[in-house]
SEPAVO-73363 format. One record per residue (C-alpha): residue in one letter; z, x, y. Coordinates in nm, 2 decimals. Layout:
<atoms>
<atom guza="A" w="Z" u="X" v="Y"/>
...
</atoms>
This chain:
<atoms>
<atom guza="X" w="8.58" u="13.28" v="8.87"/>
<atom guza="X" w="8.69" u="13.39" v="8.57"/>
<atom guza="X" w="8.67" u="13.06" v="8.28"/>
<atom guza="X" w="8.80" u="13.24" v="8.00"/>
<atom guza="X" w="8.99" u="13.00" v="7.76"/>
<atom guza="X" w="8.90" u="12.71" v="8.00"/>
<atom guza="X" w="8.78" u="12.39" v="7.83"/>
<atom guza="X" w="8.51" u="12.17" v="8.00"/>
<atom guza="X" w="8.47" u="11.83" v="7.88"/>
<atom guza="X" w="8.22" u="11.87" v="7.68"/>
<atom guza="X" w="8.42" u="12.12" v="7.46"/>
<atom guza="X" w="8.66" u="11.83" v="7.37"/>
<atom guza="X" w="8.63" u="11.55" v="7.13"/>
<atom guza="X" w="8.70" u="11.21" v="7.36"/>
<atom guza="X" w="8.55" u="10.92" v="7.07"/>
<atom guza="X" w="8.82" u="10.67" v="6.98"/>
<atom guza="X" w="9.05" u="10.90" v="7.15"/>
<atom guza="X" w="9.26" u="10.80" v="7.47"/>
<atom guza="X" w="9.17" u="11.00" v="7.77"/>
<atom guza="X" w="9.38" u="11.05" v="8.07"/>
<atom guza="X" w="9.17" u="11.15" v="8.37"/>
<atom guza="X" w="9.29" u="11.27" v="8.70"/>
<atom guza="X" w="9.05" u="11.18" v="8.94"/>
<atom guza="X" w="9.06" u="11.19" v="9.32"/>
<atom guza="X" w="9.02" u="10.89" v="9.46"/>
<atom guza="X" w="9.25" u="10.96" v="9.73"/>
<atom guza="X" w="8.92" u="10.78" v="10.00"/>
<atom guza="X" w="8.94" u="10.63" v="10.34"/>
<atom guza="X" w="9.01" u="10.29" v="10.40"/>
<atom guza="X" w="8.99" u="10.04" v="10.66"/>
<atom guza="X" w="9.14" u="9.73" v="10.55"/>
<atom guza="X" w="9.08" u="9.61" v="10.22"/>
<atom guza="X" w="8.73" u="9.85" v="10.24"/>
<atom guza="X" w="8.66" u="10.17" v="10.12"/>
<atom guza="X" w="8.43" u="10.33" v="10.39"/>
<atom guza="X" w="8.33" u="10.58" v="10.25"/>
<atom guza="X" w="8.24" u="10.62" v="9.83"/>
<atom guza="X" w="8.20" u="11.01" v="9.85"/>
<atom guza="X" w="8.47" u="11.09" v="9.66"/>
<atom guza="X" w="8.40" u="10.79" v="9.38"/>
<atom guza="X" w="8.09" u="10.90" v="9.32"/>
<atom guza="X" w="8.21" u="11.27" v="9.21"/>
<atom guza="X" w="8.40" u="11.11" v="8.97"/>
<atom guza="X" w="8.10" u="10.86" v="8.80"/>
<atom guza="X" w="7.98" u="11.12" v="8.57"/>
<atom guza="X" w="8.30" u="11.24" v="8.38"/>
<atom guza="X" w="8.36" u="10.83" v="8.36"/>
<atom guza="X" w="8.04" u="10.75" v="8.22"/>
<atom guza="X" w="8.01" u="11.09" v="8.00"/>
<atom guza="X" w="8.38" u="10.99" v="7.86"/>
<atom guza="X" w="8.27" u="10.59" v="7.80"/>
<atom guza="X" w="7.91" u="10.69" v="7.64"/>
<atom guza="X" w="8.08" u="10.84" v="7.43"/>
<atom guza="X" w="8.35" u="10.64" v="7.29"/>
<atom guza="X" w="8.66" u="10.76" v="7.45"/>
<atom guza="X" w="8.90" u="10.51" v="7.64"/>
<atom guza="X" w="8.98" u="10.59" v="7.97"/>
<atom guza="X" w="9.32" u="10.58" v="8.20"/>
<atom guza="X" w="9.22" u="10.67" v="8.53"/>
<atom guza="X" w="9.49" u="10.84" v="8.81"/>
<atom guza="X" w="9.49" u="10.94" v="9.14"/>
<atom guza="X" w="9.72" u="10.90" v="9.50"/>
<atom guza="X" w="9.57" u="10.73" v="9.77"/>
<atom guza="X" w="9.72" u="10.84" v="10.12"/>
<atom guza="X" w="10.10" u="10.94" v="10.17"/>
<atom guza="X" w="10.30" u="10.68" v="10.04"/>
<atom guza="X" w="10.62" u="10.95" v="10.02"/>
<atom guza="X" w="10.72" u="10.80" v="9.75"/>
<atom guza="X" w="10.74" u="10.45" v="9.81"/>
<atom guza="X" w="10.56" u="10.16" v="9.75"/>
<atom guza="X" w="10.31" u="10.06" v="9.99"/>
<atom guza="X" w="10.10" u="9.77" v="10.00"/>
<atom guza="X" w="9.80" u="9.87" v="10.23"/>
<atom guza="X" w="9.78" u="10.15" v="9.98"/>
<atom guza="X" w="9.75" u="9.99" v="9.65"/>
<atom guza="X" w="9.50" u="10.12" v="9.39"/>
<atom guza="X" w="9.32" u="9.79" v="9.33"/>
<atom guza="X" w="9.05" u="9.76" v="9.64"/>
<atom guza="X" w="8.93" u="10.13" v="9.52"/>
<atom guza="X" w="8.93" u="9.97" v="9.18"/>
<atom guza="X" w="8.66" u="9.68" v="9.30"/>
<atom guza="X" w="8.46" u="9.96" v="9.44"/>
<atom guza="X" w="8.47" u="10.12" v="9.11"/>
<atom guza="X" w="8.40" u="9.85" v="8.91"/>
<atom guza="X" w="8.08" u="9.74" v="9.10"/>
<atom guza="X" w="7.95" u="10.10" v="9.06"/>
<atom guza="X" w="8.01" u="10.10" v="8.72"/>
<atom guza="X" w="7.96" u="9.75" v="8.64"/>
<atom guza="X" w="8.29" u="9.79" v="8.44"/>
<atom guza="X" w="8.58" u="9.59" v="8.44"/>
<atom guza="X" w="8.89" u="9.80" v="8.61"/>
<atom guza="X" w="9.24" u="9.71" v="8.54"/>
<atom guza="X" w="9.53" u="9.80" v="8.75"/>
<atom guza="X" w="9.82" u="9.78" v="8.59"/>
<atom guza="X" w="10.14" u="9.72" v="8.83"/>
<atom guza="X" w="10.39" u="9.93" v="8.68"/>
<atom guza="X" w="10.34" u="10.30" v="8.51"/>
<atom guza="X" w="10.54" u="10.21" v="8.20"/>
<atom guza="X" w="10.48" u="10.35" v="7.87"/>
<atom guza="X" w="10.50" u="10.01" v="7.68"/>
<atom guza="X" w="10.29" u="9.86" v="7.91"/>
<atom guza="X" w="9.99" u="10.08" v="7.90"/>
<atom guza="X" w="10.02" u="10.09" v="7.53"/>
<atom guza="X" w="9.95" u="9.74" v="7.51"/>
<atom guza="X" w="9.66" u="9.76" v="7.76"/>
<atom guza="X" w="9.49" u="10.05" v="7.62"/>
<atom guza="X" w="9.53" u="9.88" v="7.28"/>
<atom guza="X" w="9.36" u="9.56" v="7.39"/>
<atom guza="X" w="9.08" u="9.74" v="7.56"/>
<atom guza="X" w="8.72" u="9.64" v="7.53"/>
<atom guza="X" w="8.39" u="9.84" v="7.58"/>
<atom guza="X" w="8.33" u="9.85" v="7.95"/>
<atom guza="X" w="8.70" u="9.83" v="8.03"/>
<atom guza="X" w="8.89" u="10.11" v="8.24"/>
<atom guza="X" w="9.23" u="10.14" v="8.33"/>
<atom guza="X" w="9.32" u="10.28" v="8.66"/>
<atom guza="X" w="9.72" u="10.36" v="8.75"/>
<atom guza="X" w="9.88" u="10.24" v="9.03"/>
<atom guza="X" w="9.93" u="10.48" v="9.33"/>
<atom guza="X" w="10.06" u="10.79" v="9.13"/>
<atom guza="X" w="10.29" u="10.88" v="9.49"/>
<atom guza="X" w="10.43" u="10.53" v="9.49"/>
<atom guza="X" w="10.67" u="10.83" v="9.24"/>
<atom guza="X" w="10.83" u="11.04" v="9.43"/>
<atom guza="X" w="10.81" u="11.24" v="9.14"/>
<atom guza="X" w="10.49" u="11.29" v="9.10"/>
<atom guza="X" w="10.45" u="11.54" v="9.47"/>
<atom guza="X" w="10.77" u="11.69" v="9.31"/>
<atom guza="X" w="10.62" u="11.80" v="9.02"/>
<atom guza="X" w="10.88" u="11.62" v="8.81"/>
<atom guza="X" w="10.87" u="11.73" v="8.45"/>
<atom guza="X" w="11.00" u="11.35" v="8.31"/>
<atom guza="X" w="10.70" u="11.18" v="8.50"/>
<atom guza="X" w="10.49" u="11.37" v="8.38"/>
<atom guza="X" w="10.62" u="11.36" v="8.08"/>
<atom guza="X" w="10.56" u="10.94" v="8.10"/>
<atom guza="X" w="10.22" u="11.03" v="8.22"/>
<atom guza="X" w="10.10" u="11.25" v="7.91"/>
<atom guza="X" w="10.28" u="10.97" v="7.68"/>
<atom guza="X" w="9.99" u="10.74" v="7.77"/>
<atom guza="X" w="9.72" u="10.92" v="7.61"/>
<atom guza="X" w="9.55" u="11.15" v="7.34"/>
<atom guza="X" w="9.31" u="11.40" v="7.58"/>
<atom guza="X" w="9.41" u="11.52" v="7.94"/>
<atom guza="X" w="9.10" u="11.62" v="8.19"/>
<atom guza="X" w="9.18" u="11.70" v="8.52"/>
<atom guza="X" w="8.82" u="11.65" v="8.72"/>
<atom guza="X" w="9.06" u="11.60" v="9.07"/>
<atom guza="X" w="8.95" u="11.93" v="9.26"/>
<atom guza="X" w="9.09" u="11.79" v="9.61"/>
<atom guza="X" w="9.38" u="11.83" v="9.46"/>
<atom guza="X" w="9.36" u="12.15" v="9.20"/>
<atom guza="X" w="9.57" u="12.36" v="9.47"/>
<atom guza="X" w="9.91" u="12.15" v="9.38"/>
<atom guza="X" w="10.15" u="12.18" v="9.14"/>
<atom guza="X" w="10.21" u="11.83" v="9.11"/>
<atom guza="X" w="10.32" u="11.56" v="8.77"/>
<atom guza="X" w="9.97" u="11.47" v="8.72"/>
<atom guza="X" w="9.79" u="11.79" v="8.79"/>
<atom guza="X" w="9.96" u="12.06" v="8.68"/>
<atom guza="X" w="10.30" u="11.97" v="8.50"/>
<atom guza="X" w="10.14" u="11.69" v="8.27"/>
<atom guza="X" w="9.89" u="11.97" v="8.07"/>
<atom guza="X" w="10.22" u="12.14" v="7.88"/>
<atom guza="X" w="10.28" u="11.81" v="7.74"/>
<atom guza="X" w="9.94" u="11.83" v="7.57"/>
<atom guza="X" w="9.88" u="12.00" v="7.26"/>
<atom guza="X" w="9.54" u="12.31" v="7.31"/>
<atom guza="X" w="9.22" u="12.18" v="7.27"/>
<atom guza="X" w="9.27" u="11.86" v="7.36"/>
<atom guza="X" w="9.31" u="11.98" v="7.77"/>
<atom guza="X" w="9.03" u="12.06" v="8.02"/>
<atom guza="X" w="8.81" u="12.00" v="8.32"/>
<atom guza="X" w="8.59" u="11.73" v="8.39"/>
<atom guza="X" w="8.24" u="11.79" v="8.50"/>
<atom guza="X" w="8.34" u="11.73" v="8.83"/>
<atom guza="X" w="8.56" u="12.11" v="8.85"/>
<atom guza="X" w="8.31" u="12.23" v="8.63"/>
<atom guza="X" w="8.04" u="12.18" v="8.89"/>
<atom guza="X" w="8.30" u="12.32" v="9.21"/>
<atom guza="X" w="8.39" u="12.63" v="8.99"/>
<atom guza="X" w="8.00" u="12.73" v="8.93"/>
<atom guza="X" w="7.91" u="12.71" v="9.27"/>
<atom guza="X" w="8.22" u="12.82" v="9.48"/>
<atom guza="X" w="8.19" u="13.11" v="9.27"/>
<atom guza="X" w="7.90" u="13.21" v="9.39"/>
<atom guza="X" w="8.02" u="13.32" v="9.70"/>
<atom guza="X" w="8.25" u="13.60" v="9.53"/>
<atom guza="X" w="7.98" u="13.85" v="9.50"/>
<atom guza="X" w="7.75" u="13.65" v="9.76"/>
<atom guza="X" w="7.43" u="13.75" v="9.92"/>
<atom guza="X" w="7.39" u="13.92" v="10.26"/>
<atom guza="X" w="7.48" u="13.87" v="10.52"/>
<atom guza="X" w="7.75" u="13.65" v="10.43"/>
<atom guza="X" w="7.87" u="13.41" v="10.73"/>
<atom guza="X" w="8.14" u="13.17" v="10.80"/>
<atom guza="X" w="8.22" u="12.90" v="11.04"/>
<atom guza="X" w="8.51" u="12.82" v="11.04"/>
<atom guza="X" w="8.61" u="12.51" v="11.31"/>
<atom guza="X" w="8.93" u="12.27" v="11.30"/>
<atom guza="X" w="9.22" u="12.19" v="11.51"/>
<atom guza="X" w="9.54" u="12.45" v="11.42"/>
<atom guza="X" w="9.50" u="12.83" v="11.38"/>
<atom guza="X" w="9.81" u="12.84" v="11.20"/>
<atom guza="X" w="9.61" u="12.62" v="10.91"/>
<atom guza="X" w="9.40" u="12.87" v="10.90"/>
<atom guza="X" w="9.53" u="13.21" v="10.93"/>
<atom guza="X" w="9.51" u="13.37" v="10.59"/>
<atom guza="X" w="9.19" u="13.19" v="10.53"/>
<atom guza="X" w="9.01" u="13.38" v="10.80"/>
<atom guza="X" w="9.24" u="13.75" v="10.69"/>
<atom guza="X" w="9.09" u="13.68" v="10.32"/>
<atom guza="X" w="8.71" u="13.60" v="10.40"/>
<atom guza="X" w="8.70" u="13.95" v="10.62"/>
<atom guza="X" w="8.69" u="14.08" v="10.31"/>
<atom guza="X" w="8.42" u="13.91" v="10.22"/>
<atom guza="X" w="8.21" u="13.78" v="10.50"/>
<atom guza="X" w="8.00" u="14.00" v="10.75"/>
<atom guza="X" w="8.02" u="13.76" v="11.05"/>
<atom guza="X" w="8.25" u="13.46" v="11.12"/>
<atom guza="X" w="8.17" u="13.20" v="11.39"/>
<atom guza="X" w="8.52" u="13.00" v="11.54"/>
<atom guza="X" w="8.51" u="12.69" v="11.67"/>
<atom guza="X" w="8.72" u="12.37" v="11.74"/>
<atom guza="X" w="9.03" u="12.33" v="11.90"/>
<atom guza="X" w="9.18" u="12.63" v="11.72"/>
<atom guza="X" w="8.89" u="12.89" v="11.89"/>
<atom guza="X" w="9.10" u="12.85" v="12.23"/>
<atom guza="X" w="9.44" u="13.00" v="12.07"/>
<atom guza="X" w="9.20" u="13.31" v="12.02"/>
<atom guza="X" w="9.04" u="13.28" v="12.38"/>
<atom guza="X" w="9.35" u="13.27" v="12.54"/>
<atom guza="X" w="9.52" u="13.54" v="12.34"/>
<atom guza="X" w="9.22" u="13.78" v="12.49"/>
<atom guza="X" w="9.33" u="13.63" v="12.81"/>
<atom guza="X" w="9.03" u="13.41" v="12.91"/>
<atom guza="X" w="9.08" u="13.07" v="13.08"/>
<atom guza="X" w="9.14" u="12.78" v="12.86"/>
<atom guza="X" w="9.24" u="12.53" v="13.12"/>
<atom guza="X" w="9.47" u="12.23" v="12.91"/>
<atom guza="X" w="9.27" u="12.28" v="12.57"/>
<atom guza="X" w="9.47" u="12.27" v="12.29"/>
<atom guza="X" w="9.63" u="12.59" v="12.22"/>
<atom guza="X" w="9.91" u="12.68" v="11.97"/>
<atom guza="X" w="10.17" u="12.93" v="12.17"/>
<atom guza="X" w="10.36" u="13.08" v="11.93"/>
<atom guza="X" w="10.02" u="13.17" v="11.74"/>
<atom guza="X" w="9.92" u="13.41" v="12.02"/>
<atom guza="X" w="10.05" u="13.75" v="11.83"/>
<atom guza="X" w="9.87" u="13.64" v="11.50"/>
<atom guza="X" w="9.58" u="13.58" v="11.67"/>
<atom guza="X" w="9.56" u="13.93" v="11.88"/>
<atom guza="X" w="9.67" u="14.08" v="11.49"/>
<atom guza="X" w="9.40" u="13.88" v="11.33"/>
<atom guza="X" w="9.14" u="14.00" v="11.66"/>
<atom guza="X" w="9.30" u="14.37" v="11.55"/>
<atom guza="X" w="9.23" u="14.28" v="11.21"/>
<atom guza="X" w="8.87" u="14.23" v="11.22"/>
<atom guza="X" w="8.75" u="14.51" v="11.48"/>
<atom guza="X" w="8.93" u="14.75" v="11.21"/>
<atom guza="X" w="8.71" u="14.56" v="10.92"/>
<atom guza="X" w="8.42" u="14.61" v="11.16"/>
<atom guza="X" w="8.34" u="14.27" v="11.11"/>
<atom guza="X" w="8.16" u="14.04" v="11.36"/>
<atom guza="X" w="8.36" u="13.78" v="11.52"/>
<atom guza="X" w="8.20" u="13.48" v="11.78"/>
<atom guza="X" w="8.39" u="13.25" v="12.00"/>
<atom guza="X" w="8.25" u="12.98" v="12.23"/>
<atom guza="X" w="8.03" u="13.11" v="12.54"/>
<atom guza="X" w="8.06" u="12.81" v="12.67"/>
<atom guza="X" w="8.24" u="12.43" v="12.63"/>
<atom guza="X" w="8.23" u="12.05" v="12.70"/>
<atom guza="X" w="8.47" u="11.93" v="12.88"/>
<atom guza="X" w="8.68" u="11.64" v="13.02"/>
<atom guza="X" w="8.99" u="11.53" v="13.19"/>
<atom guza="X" w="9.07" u="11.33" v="12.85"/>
<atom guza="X" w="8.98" u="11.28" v="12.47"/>
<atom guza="X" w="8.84" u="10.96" v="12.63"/>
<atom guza="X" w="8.56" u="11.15" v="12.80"/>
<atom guza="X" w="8.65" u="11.10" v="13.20"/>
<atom guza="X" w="8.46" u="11.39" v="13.37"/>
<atom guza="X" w="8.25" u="11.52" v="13.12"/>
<atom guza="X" w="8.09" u="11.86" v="13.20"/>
<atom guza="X" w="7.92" u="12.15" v="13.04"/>
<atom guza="X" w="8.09" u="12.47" v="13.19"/>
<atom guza="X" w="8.07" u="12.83" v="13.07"/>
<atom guza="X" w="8.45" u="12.90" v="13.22"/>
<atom guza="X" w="8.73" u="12.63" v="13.17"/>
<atom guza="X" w="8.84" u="12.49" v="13.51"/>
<atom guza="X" w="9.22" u="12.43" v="13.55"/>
<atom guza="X" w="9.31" u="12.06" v="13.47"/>
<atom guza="X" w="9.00" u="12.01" v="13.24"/>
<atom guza="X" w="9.03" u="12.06" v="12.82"/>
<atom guza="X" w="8.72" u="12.19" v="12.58"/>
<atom guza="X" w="8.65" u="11.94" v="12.33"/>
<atom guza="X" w="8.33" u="12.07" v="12.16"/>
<atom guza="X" w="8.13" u="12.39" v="12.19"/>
<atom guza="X" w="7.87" u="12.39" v="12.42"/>
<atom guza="X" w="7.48" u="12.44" v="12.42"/>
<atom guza="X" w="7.44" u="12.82" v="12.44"/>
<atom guza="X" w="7.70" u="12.85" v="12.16"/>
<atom guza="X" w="7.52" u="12.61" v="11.98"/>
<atom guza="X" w="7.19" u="12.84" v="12.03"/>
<atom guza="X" w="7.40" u="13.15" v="11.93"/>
<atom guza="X" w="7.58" u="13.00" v="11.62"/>
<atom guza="X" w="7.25" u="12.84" v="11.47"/>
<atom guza="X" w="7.03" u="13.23" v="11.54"/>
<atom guza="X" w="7.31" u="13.37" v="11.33"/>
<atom guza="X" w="7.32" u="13.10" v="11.09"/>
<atom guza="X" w="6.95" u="13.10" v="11.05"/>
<atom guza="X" w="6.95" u="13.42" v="10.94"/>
<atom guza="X" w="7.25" u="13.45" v="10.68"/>
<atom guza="X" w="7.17" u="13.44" v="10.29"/>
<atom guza="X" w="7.51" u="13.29" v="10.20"/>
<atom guza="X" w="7.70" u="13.04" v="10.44"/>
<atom guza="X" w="8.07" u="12.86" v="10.37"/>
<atom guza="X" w="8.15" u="12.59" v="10.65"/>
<atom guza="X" w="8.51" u="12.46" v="10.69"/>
<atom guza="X" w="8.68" u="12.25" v="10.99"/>
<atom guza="X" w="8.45" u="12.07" v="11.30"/>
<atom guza="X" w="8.30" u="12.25" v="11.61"/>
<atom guza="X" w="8.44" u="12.00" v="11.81"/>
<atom guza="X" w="8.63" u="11.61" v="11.80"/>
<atom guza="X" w="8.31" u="11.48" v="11.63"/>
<atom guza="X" w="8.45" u="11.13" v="11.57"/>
<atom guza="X" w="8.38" u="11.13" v="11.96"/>
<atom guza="X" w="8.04" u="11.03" v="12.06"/>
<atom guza="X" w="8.04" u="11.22" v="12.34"/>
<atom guza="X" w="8.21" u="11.54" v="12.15"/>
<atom guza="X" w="8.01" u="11.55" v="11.84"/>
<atom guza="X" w="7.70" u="11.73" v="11.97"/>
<atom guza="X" w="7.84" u="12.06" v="11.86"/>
<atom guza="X" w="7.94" u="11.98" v="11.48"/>
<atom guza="X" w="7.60" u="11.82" v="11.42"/>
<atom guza="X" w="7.38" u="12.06" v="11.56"/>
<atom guza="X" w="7.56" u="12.31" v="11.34"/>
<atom guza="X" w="7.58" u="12.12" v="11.09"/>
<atom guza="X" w="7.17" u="12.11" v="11.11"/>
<atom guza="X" w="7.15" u="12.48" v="11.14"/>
<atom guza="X" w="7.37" u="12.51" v="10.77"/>
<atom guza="X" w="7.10" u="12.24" v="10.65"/>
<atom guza="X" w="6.80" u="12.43" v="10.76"/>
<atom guza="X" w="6.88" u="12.79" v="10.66"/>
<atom guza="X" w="6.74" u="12.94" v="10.37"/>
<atom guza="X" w="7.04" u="13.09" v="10.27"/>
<atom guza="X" w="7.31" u="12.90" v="9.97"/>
<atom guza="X" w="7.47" u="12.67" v="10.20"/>
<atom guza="X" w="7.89" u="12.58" v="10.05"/>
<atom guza="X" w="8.09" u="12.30" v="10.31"/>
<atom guza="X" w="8.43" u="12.33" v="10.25"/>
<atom guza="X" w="8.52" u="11.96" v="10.21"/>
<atom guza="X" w="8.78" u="11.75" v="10.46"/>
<atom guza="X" w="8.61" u="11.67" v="10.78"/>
<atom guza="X" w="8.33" u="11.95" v="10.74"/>
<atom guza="X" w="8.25" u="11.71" v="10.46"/>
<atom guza="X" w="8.27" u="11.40" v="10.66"/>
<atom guza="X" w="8.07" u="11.51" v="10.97"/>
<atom guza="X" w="7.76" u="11.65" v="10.71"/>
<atom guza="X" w="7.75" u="11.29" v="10.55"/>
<atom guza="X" w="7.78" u="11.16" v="10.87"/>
<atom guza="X" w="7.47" u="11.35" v="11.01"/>
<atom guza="X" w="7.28" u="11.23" v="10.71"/>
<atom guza="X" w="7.21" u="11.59" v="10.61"/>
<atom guza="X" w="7.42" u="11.64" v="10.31"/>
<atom guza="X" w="7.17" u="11.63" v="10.05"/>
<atom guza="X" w="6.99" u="11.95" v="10.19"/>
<atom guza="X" w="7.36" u="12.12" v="10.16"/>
<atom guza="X" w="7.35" u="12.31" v="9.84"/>
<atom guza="X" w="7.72" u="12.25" v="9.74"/>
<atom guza="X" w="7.97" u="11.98" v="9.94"/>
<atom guza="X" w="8.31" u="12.03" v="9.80"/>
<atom guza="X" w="8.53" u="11.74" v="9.73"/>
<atom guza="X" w="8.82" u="11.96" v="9.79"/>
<atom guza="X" w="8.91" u="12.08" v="10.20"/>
<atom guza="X" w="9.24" u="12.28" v="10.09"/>
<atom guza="X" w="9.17" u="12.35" v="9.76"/>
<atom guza="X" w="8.78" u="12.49" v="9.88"/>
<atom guza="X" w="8.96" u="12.73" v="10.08"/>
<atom guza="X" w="9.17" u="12.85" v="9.86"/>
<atom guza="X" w="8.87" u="12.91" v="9.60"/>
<atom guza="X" w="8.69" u="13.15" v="9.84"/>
<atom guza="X" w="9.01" u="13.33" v="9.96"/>
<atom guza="X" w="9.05" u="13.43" v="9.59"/>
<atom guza="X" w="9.36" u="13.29" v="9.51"/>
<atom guza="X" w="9.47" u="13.13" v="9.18"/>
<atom guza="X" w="9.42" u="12.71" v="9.17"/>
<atom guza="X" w="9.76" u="12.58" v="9.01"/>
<atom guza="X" w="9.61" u="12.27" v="8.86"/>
<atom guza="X" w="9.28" u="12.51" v="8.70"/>
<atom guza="X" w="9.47" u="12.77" v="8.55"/>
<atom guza="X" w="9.73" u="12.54" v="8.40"/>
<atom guza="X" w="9.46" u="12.46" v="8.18"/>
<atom guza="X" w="9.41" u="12.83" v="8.04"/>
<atom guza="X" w="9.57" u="12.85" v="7.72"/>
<atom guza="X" w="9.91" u="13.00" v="7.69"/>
<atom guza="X" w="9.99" u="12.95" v="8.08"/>
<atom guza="X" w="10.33" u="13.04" v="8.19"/>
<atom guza="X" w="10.44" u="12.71" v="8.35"/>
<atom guza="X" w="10.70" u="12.71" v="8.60"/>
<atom guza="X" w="11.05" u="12.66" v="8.43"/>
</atoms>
């Protein structure tokens, strides 16, 4: 990717200054617990780049899909303990996003203090990409640094409006984006063979992903719920697996697509199955039976899938093999997920649930690049333009 006019954080003088960070701390919950930290971590070394050196920080993020409304299971203040024991920092969450009441905070604020915003979609305005909250938003501080890539793909207050409301040079990335832009890029002019694996529930999600990366992969491996729309669009038996209908054509035209690209496209040889998501009659077949649904890919796919991966020099991974959160389905995802970690190839998994499942294996540290962002990822290595990165360009032609 093209950086040109870009600032990165450490282009921009933060000391004494007021710096509004959009983070993405948008992380799963259960209860008043944040299981898993992934996404806290990313931000840690903007925060303590920012506070080494002098600047004073207003955090913001959403946290699930409030629509709009206050909700109080999704308040900001149990991901603010888990932030404040990481950084040993008092975090204080103010109630209410006013301007005269953040004033007064960040006035009063003390080394080692941080303040983090309430639920930024408690606003209805902030999805909408409302010019006056965002407005408010850039009110509260001197510097703006986006470092939320989960989120770079949307035009929303925080991510994308707030930056005209800043004056150039005092706008940027955090080291967070910095880090996703260097090593998504990569696989723009990647090394060969380039393969993709591409899993997940809906086709339909992931239609002009797959179009895009025939320009630029040499094989793609499908798996997931989605693989039996393209099985059953070729006319094989799916039994009751999942299967999206009135994505039948687009799959044949995608099929029609890729044979006229010459490119190399694997489904599943053969499945697990069961009578239910609960795992009644379990079975490894190579054809679906009537009655019965495929819920992972089986063992010679697995076999297939990891021979290919093995020998690729540049690999992107988005969406599960299979319902991994299932013991009993979750045999497929790992196993590939294993094969991406032991390749000698540069290894890219695309965020969301790919993300998930490699943390969950305990093999993301031998992953060369986990993105933070699922969407926004997949975007990056389809090519297309990230709203909330090239708002920060100079000169960018905001929507009116």
């Amino acid at each position: 990717m093209d950086t040109t006019g870009i600032l990165f954080l450490n282009d921009i003088e933060v000391d004494e200054k007021v710096v509004f960070v959009r983070v993405d701390f948008n992380v799963p919950l259960d209860g008043d617990k944040v299981t898993d930290d992934t996404r806290i971590d990313a931000a840690l070394p903007t925060i303590k780049n920012i506070m080494d050196r002098g600047g004073k920080l207003i955090l913001a993020s959403h946290l699930g899909r409030p629509k709009g409304k206050k909700n109080k299971h999704l308040k900001m203040e149990i991901v603010a303990q888990r932030l404040a024991e990481k950084l040993e920092a008092e975090v204080i969450v103010p109630e209410e996003i006013e301007e005269g009441i953040i004033k007064t905070l960040v006035d009063g604020l003390k080394p080692g203090q941080i303040i983090l915003l309430e639920n930024l979609r408690f606003n209805p305005g902030e999805k909408a990409g409302d010019l006056d909250f965002s407005k408010l938003l850039a009110s509260l501080a001197d510097v703006y640094i986006n470092d939320a890539f989960g989120v770079a793909h949307r035009k929303h207050a925080s991510v994308y409006q707030i930056i005209r409301h800043f004056r150039r040079g005092s706008f940027g990335a955090g080291l967070l984006i910095e880090k996703e832009i260097h090593e998504l890029s990569r696989l723009a002019k990647p090394n060969r063979p380039f393969v993709a694996v591409m899993g997940g529930s809906k086709v339909s999600d992931k239609i002009a992903t797959i179009k895009a990366l025939f320009e630029r992969v040499d094989t793609l491996l499908i798996g997931g719920a989605m693989a039996y729309t393209f099985l059953k669009a070729q006319d094989l038996p799916v039994g009751e697996s999942m299967v999206e209908d009135e994505q039948l054509e687009v799959a044949n035209e995608v099929l029609k697509y890729a044979r006229n690209k010459r490119k190399n496209v694997y489904f599943p040889v053969d499945h697990i199955v069961a009578d239910n998501m609960d795992g009644d009659g379990l079975e490894t077949v190579d054809v679906i039976p009537a009655g019965k649904a495929a819920f992972d890919i089986g063992p010679k796919t697995v076999e297939k899938y990891s021979e290919i991966i093995a020998g690729a020099k540049s690999i992107f991974w988005n969406g599960p093999l299979g319902v991994f959160e299932k013991d009993a389905f979750s045999n497929g995802t790992f196993k590939i997920a294993e094969a991406i970690a032991s390749a000698d190839g540069f290894t890219v998994v695309g965020g969301g649930d790919s993300a998930a499942a490699v943390a969950q294996a305990g093999i993301d540290e031998r992953i060369d690049h986990v993105s933070t962002g699922g969407g926004a990822s997949m975007q990056f290595v389809e090519g297309k333009l990230l709203p909330g990165i090239e708002a920060l360009r100079p000169n960018h032609p905001f929507d009116k």
